[in-house]
LUMLUM-533165 format. One record per atom (N, C-alpha, C): chain; atom name; y, x, z. Coordinates in Angstrom, 1 decimal. Atoms other than C-alpha are relative to their C-alpha. Layout:
// LUMLUM-533165
+-------+------+--------+--------+--------+
! chain ! name !     c2 !     c1 !     c3 !
+-------+------+--------+--------+--------+
!     A !   CA !      Y !      X !      Z !
...
+-------+------+--------+--------+--------+
END
This chain:
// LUMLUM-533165
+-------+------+--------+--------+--------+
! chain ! name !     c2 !     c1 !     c3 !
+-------+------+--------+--------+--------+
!     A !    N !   -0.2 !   -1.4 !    0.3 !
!     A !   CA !   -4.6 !  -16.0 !   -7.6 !
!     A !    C !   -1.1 !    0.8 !    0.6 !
!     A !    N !    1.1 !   -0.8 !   -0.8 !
!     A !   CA !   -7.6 !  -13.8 !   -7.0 !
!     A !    C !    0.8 !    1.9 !    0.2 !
!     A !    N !   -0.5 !   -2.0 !   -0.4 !
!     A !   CA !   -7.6 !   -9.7 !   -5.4 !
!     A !    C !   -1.0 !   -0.2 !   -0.3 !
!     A !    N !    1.0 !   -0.9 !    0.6 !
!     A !   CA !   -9.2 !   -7.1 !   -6.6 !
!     A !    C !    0.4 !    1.3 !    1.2 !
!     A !    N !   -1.0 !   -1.4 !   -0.9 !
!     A !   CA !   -9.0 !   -4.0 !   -4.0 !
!     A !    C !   -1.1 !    1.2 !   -1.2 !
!     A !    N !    0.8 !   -1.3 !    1.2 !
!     A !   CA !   -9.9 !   -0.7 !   -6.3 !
!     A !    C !    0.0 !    1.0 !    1.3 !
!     A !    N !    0.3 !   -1.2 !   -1.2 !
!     A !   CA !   -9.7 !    1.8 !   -2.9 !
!     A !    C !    0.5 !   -0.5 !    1.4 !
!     A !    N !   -0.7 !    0.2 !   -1.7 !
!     A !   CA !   -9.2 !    1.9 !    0.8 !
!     A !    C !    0.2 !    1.6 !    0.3 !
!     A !    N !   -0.1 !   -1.0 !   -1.2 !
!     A !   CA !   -8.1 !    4.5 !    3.2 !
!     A !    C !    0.0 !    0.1 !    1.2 !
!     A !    N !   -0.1 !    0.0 !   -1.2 !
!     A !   CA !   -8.2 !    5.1 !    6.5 !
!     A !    C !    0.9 !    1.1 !    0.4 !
!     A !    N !   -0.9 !   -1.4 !   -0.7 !
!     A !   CA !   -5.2 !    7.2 !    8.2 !
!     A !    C !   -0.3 !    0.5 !    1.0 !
!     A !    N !   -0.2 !   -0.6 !   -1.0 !
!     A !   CA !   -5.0 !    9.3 !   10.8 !
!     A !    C !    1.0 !   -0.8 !    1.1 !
!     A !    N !   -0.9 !    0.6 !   -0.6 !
!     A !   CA !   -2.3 !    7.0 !   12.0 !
!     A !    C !   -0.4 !   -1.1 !    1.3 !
!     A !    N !    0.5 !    0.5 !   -1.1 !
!     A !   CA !   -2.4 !    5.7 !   15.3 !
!     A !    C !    1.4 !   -1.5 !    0.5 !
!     A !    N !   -1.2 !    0.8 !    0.0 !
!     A !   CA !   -0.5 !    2.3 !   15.6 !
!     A !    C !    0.2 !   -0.5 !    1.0 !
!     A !    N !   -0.3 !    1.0 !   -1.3 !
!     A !   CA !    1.0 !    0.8 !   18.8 !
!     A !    C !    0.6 !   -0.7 !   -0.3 !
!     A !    N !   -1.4 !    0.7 !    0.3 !
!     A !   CA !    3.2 !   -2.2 !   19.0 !
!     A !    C !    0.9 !    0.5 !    0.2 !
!     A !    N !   -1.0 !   -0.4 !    0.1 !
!     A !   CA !    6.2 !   -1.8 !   18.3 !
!     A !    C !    0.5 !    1.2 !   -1.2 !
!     A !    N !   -0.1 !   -0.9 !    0.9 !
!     A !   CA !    5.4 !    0.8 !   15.6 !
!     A !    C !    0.2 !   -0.2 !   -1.2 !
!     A !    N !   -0.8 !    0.5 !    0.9 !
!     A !   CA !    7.6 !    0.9 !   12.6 !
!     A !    C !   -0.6 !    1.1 !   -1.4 !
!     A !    N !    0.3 !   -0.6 !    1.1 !
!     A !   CA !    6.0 !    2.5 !    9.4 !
!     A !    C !    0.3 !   -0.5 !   -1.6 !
!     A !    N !   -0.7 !   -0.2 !    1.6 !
!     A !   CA !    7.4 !    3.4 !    5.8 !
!     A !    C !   -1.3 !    0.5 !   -0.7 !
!     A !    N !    1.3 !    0.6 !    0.6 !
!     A !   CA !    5.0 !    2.3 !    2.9 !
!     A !    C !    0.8 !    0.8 !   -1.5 !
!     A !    N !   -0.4 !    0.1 !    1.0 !
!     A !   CA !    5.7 !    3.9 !   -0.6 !
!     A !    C !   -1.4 !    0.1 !   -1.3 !
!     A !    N !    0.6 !    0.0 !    1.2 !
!     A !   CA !    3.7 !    2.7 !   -3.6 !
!     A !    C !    0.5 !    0.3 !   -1.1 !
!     A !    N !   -0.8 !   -0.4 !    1.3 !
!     A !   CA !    3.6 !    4.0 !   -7.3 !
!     A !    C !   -1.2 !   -0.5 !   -1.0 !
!     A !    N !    1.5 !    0.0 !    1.0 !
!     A !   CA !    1.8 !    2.7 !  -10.5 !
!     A !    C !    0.8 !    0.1 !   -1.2 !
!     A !    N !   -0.3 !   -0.4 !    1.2 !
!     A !   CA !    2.1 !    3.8 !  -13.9 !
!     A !    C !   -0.7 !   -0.1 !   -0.6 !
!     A !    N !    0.9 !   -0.2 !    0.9 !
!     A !   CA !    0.4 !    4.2 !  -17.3 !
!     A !    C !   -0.9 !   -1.4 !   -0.2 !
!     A !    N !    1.6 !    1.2 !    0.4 !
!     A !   CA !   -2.4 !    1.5 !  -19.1 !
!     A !    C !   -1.1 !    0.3 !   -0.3 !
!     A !    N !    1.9 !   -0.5 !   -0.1 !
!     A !   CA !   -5.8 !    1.9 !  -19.3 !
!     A !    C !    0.0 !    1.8 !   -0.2 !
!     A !    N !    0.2 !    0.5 !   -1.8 !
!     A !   CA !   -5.8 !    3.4 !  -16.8 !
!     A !    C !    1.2 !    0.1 !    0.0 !
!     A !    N !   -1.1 !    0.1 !   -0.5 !
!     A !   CA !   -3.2 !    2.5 !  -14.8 !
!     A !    C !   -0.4 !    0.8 !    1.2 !
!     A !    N !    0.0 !   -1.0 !   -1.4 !
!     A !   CA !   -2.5 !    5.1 !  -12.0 !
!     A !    C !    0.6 !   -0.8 !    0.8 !
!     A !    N !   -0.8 !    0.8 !   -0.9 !
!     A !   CA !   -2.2 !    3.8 !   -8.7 !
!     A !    C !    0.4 !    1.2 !    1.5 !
!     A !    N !   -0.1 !   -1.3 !   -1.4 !
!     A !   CA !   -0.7 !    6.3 !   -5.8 !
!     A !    C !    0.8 !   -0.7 !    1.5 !
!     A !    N !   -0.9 !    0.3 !   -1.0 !
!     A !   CA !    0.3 !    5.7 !   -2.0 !
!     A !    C !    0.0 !    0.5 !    0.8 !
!     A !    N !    0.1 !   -1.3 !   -1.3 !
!     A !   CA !    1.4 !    7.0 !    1.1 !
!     A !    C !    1.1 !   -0.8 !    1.3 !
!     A !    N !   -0.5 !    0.4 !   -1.1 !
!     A !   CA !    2.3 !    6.0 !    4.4 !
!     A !    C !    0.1 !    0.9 !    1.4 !
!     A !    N !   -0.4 !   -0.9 !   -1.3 !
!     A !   CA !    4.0 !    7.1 !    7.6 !
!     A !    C !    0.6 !   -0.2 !    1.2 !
!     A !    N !   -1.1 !    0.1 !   -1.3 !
!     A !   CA !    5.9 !    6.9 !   10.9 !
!     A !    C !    1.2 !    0.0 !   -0.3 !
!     A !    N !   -1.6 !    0.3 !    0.7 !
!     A !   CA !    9.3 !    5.6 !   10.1 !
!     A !    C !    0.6 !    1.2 !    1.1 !
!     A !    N !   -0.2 !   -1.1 !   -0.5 !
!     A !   CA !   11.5 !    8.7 !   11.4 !
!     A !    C !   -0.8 !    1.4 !    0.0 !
!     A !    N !    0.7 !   -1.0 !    0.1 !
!     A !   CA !    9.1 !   11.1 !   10.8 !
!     A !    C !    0.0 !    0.1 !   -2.1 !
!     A !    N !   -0.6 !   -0.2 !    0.9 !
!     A !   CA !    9.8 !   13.0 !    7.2 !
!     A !    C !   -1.3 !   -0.7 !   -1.2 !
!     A !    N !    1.0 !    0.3 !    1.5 !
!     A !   CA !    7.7 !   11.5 !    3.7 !
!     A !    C !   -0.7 !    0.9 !    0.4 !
!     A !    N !    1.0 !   -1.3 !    0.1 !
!     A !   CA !    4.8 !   13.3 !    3.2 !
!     A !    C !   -0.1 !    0.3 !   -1.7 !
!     A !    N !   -0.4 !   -0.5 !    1.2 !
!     A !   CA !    4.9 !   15.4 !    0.4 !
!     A !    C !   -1.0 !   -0.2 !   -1.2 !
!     A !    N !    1.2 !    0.6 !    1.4 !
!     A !   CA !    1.5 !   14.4 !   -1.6 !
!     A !    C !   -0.2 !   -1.4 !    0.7 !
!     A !    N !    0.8 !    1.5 !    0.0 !
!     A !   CA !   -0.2 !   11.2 !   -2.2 !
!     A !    C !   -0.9 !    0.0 !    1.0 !
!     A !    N !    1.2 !   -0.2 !   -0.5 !
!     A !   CA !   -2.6 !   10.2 !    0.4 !
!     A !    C !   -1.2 !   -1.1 !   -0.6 !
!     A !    N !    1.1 !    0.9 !    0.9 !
!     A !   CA !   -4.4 !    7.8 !   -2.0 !
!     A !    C !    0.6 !    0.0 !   -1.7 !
!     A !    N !   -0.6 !    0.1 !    1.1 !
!     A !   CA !   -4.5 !    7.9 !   -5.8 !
!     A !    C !   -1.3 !   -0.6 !   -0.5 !
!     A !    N !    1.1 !    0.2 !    0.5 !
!     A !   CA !   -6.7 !    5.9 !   -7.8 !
!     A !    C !    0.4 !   -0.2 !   -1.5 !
!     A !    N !   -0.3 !    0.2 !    1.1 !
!     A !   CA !   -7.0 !    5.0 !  -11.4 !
!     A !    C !   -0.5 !   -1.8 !   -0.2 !
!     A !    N !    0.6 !    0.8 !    0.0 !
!     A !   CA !   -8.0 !    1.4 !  -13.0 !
!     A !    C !    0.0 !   -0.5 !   -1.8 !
!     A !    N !    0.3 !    0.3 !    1.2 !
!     A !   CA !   -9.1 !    0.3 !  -16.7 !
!     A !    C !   -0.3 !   -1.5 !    0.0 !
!     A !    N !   -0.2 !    1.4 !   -0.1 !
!     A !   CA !   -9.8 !   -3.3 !  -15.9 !
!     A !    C !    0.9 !   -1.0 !   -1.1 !
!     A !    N !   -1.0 !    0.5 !    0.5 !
!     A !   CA !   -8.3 !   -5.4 !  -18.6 !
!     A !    C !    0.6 !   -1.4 !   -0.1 !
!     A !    N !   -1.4 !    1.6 !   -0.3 !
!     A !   CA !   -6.6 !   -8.5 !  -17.2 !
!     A !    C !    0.8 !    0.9 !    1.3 !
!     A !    N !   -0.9 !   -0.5 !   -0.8 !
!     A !   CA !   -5.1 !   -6.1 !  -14.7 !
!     A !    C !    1.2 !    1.3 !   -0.6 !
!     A !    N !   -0.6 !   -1.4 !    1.1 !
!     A !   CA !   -3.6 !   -3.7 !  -17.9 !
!     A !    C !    1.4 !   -1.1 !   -0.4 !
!     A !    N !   -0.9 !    0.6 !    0.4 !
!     A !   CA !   -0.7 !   -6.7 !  -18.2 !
!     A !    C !    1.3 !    0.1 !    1.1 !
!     A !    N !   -1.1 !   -0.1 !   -0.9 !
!     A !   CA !    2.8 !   -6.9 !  -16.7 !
!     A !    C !   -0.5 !   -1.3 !    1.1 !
!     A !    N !    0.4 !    0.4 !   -1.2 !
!     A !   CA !    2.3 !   -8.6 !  -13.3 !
!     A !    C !    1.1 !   -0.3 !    1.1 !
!     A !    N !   -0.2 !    0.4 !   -1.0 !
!     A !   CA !    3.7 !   -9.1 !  -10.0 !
!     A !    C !   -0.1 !    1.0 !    0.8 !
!     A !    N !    0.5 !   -0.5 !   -1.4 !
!     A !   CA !    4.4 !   -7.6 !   -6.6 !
!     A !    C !    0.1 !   -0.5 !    0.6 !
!     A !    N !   -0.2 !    1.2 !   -1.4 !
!     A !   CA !    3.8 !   -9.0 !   -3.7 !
!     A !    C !   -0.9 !    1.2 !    1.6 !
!     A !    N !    0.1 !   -0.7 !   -0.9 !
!     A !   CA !    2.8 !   -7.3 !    0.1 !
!     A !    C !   -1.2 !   -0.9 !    1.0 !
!     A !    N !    1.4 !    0.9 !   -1.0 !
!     A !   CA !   -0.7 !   -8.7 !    2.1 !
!     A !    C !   -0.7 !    1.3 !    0.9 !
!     A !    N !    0.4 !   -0.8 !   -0.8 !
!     A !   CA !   -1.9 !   -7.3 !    5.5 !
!     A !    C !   -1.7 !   -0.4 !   -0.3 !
!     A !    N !    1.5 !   -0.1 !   -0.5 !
!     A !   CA !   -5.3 !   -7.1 !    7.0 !
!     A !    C !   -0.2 !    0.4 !    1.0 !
!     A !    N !    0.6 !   -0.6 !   -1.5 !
!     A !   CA !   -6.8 !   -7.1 !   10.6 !
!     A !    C !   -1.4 !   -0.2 !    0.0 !
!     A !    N !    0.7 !    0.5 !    0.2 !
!     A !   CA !   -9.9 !   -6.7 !   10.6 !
!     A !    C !   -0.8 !   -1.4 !    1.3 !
!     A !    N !    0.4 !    0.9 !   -0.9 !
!     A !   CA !  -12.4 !   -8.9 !   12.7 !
!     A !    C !   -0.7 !    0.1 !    0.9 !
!     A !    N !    0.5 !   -0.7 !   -1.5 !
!     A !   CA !  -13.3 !   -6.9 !   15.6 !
!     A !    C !    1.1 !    0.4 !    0.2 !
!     A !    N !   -1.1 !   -0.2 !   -0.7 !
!     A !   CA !   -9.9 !   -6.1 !   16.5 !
!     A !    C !    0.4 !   -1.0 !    1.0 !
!     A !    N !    0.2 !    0.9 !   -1.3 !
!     A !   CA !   -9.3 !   -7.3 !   19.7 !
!     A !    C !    1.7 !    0.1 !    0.5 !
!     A !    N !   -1.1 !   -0.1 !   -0.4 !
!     A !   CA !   -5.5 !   -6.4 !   19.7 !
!     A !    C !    1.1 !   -1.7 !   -0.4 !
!     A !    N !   -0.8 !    0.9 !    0.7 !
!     A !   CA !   -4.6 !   -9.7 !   18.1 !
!     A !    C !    1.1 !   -1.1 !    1.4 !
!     A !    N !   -0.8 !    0.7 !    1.6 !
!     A !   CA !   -2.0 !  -12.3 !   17.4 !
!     A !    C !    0.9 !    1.4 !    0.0 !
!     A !    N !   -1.1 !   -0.8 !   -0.1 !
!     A !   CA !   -0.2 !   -9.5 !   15.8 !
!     A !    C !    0.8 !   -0.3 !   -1.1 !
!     A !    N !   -1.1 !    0.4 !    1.1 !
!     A !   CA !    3.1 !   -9.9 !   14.1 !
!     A !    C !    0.3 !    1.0 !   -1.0 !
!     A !    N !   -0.2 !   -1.0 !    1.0 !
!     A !   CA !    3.8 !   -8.3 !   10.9 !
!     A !    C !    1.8 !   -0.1 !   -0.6 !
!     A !    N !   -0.8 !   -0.2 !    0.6 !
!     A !   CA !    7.3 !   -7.7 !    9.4 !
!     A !    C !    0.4 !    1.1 !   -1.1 !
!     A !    N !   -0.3 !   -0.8 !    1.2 !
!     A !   CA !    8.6 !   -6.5 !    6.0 !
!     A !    C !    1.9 !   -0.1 !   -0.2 !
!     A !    N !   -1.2 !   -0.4 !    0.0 !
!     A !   CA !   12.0 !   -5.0 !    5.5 !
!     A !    C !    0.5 !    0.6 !   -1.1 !
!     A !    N !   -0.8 !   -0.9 !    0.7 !
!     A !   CA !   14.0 !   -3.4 !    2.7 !
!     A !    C !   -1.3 !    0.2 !   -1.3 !
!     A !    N !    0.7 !    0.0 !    1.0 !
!     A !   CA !   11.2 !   -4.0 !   -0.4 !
!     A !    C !    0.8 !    0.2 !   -1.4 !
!     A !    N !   -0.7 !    0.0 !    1.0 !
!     A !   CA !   12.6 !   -2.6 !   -3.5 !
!     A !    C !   -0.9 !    0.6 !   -1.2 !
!     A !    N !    0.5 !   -0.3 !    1.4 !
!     A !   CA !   11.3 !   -1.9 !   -7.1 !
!     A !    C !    0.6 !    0.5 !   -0.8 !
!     A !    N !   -0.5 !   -0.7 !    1.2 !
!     A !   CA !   12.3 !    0.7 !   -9.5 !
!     A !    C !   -1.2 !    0.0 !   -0.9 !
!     A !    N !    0.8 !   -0.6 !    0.6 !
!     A !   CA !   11.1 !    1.5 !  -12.7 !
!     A !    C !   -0.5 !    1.6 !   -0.4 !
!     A !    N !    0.1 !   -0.9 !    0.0 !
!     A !   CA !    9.6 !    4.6 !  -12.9 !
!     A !    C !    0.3 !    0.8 !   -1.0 !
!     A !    N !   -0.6 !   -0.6 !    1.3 !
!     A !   CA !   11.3 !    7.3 !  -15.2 !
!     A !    C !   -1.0 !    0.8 !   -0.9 !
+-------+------+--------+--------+--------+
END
């Protein structure tokens, strides 16, 4: 299975161990398919816009598909081995 990354961001977010953050992605529509996300401090409220929205026209990526969740550290981080956990992953269709 190959990736494709269409955008990055960089937050503001400052992570220590032990820090628990809430992930919500959204995609919709076909060529283009909108892709929106937003992340945050678990206990600290949503944020009210998107902090990433992109679009994508690509046509082997315009078919029904899959989710699935992949980190990344890069390779000057010096904080490593770090552990990742995923909790409560759910999927609606969007109305």
């Amino acid at each position: 299975q190959g990736n494709t990354s269409l955008q990055a961001l960089n937050t503001d977010l400052t992570y220590t161990p032990g820090t628990q953050l809430q992930l919500r992605l959204q995609t919709f529509g076909t060529s283009p398919t909108t892709i929106r996300a937003k992340i945050w401090p678990t206990g600290q409220p949503e944020p009210t816009t998107w902090q990433l929205t992109t679009t994508d026209t690509t046509p082997a990526l315009q078919t029904p598909g899959a989710i699935g969740l992949r980190t990344y550290i890069s390779a000057s981080a010096t904080n490593g081995p770090t552990t990742l956990t995923f909790d409560n992953l759910t999927t609606i269709a969007v109305p």
